[in-house]
LUMKE-79048 format. One record per residue: residue number from 1; residue in one letter; chain; x, y, z of N, C-alpha, C, O in turn. Coordinates in steps of 0.001 Angstrom, whole numbers, padded with zeros to 6 digits. Example, Ala and Ser with C-alpha at 12.3 -4.5 7.8 and 13.67 -1.06 7.14 Angstrom:
2
   lomi   lumgu   dolum      n.xx      n.yy      n.zz     ca.xx     ca.yy     ca.zz      c.xx      c.yy      c.zz      o.xx      o.yy      o.zz
      1       A       A    013190   -005690    007800    012300   -004500    007800    013200   -003300    007800    014236   -003319    008465
      2       S       A    012850   -002250    007080    013670   -001060    007140    012900    000030    007870    013409    001138    008039
***
This chain:
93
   lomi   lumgu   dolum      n.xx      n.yy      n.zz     ca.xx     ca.yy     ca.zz      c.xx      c.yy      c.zz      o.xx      o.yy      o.zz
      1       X       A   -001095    017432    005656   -000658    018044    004416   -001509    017530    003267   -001914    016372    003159
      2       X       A   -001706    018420    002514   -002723    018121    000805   -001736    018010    000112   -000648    018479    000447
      3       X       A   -001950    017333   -001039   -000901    017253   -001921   -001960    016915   -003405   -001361    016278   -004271
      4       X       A   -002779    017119   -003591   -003786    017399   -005093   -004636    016285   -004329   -005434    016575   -003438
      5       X       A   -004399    015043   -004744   -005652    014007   -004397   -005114    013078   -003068   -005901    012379   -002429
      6       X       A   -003443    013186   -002696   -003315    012744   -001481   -003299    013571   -000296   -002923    014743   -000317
      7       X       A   -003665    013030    000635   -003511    013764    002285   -002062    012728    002621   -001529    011764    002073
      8       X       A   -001814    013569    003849   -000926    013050    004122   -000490    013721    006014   -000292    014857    006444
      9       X       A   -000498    012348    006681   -000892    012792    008153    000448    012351    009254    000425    011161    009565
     10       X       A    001117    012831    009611    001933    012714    010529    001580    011486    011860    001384    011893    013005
     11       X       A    001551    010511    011644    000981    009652    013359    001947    009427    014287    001491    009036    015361
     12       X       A    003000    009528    014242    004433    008923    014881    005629    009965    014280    005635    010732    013317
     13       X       A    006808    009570    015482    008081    010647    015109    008392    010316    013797    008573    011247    013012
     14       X       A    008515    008880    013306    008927    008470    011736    008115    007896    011155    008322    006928    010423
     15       X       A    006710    008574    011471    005311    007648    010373    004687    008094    009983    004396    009113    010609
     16       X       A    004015    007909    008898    003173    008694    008007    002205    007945    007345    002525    006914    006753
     17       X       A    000817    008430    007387   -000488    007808    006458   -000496    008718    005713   -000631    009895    006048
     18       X       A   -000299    008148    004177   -001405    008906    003275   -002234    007915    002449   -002030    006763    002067
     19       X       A   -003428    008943    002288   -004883    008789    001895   -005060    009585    000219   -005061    010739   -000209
     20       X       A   -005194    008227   -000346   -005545    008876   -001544   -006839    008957   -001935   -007517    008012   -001532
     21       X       A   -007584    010006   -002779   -009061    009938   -003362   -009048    010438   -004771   -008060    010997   -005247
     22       X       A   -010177    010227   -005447   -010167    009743   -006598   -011244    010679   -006935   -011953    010410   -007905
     23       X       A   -011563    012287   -005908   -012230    012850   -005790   -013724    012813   -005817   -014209    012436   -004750
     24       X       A   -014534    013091   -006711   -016212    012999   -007063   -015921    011590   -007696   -016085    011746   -008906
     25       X       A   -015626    010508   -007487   -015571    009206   -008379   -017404    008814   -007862   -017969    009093   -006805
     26       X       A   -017927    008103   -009061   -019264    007724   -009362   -019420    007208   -008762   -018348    006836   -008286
     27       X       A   -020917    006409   -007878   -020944    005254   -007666   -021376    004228   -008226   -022147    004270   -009184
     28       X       A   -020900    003082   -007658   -021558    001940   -009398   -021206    000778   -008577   -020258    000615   -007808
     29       X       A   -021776    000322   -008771   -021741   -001611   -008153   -020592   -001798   -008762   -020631   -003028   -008746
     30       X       A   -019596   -001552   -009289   -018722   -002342   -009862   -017622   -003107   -008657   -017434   -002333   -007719
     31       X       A   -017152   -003947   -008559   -016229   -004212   -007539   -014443   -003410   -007841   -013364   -004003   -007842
     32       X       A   -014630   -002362   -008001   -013255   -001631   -008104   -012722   -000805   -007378   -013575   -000098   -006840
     33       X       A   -011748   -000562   -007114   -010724    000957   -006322   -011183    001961   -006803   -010828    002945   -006154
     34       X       A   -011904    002232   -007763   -012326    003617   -008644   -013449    004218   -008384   -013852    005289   -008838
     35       X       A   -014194    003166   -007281   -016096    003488   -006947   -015680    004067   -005654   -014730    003519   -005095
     36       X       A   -016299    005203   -005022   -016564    005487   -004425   -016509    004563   -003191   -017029    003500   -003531
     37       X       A   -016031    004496   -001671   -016217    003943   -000852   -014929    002411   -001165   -014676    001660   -000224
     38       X       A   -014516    002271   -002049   -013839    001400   -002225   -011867    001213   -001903   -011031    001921   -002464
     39       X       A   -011603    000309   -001080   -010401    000230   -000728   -009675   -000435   -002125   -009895   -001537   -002628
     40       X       A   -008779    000577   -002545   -007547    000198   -003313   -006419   -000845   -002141   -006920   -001968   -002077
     41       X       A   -005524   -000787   -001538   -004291   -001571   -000896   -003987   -000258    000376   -003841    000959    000489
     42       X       A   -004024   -001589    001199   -003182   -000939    002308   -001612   -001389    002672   -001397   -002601    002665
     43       X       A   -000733   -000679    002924    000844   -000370    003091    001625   -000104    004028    001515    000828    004824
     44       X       A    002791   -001236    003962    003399   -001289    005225    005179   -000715    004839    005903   -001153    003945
     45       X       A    005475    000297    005780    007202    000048    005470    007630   -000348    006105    007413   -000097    007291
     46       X       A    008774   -001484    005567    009681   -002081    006710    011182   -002059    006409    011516   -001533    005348
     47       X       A    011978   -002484    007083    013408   -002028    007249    014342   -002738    006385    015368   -002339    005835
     48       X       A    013597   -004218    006383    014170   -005193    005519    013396   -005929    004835    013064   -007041    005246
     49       X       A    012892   -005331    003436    012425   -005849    002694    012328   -007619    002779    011401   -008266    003266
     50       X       A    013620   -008163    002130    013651   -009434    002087    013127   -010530    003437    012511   -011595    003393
     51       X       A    013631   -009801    004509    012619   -010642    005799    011379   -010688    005592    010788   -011736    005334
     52       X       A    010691   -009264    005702    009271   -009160    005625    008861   -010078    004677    007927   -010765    005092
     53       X       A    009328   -010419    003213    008966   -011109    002393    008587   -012653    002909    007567   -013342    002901
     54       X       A    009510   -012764    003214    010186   -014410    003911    009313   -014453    004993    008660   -015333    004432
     55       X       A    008851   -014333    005799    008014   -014110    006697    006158   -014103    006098    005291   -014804    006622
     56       X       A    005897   -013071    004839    004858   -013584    004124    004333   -014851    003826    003296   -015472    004056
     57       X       A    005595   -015061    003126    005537   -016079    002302    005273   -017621    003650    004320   -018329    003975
     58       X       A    006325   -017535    003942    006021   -018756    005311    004825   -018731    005604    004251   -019810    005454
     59       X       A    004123   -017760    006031    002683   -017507    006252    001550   -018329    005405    000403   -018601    005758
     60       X       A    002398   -018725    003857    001324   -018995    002707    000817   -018209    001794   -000079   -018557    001024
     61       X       A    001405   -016989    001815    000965   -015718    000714    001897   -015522   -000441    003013   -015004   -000389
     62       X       A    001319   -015981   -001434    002047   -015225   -002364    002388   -013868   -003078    001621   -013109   -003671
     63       X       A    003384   -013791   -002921    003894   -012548   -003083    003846   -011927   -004561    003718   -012847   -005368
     64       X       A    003905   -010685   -005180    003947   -010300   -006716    003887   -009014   -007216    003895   -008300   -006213
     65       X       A    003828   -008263   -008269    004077   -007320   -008629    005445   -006497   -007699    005278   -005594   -006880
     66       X       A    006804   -007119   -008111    007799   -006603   -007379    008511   -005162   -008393    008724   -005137   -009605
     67       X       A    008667   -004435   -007698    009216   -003390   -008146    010606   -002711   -007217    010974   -002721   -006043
     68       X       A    010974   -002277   -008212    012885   -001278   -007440    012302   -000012   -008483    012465    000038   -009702
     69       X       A    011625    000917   -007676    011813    002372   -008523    011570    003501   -007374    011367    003204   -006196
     70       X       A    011606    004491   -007742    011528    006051   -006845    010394    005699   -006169    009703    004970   -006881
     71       X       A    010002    005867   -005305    010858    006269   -004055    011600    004851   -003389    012452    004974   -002509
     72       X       A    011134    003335   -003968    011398    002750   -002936    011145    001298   -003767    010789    001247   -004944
     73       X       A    011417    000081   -002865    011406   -001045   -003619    010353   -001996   -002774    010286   -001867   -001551
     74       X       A    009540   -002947   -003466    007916   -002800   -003208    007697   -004380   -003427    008559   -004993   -004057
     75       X       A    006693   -004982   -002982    005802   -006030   -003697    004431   -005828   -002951    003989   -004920   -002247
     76       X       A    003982   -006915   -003342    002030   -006616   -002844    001624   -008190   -002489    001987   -009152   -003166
     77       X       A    000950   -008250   -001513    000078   -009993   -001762   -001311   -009559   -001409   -001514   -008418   -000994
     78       X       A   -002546   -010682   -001603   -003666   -010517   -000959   -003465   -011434    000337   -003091   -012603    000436
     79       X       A   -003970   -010179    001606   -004508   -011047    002213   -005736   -011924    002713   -006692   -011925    001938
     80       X       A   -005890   -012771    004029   -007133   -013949    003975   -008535   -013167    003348   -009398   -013952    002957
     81       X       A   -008788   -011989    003238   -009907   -011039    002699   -009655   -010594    001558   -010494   -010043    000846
     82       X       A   -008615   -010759    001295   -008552   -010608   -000153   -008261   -008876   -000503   -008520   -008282   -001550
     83       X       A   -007782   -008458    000468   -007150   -007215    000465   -005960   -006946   -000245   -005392   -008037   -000290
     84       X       A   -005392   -006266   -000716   -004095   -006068   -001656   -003152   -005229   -000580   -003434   -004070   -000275
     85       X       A   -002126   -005852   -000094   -001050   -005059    000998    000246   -004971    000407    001060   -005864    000171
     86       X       A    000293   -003839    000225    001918   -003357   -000319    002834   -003488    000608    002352   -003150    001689
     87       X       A    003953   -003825    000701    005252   -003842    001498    006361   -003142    001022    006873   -003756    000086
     88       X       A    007255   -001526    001443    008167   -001435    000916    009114   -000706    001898    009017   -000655    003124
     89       X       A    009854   -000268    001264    011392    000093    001711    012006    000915    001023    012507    000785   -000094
     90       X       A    011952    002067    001932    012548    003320    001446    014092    002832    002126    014316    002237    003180
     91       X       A    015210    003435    000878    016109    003231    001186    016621    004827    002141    016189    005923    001785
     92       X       A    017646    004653    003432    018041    005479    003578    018671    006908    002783    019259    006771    001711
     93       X       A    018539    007921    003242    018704    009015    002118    020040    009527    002195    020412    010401    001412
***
């Protein structure tokens, strides 16, 4: 499915990737999500927020940017690469 700048791909009975782009974005040495070829965060849903957290964190990651809004309730850490991984939780509907 298209949805303007996201795709959005069915992989599993209850899973879903979507892929966002930022369309004709420039290229430029800059180290950002906005250049071309560049990873913004990759995203996990899980069932129970607060475990998954607790489980991060034990790991040694700090956790941050926490949010409770539509669709769902969220935080982010970097991981050992320095990747930005969202964690959230759609509440049942």
């Amino acid at each position: 499915m298209q949805h303007g700048n996201i795709t959005v791909a069915r992989v599993g009975p209850d899973s879903d990737v979507a892929l966002f782009s930022l369309g004709d974005a420039a290229s430029s040495t800059d180290d950002s999500s906005y250049t071309r070829g560049a990873l913004d965060h990759v995203a996990a849903v899980v069932d129970d927020l607060d475990a998954a957290e607790a489980r991060i964190r034990d790991a040694g990651h700090v956790t941050e940017n926490h949010a409770n809004n539509q669709p769902g309730q969220r935080f982010y850490f970097a991981e050992e690469n320095d990747i930005e991984i969202g964690v959230v939780h759609y509440p049942a509907a």
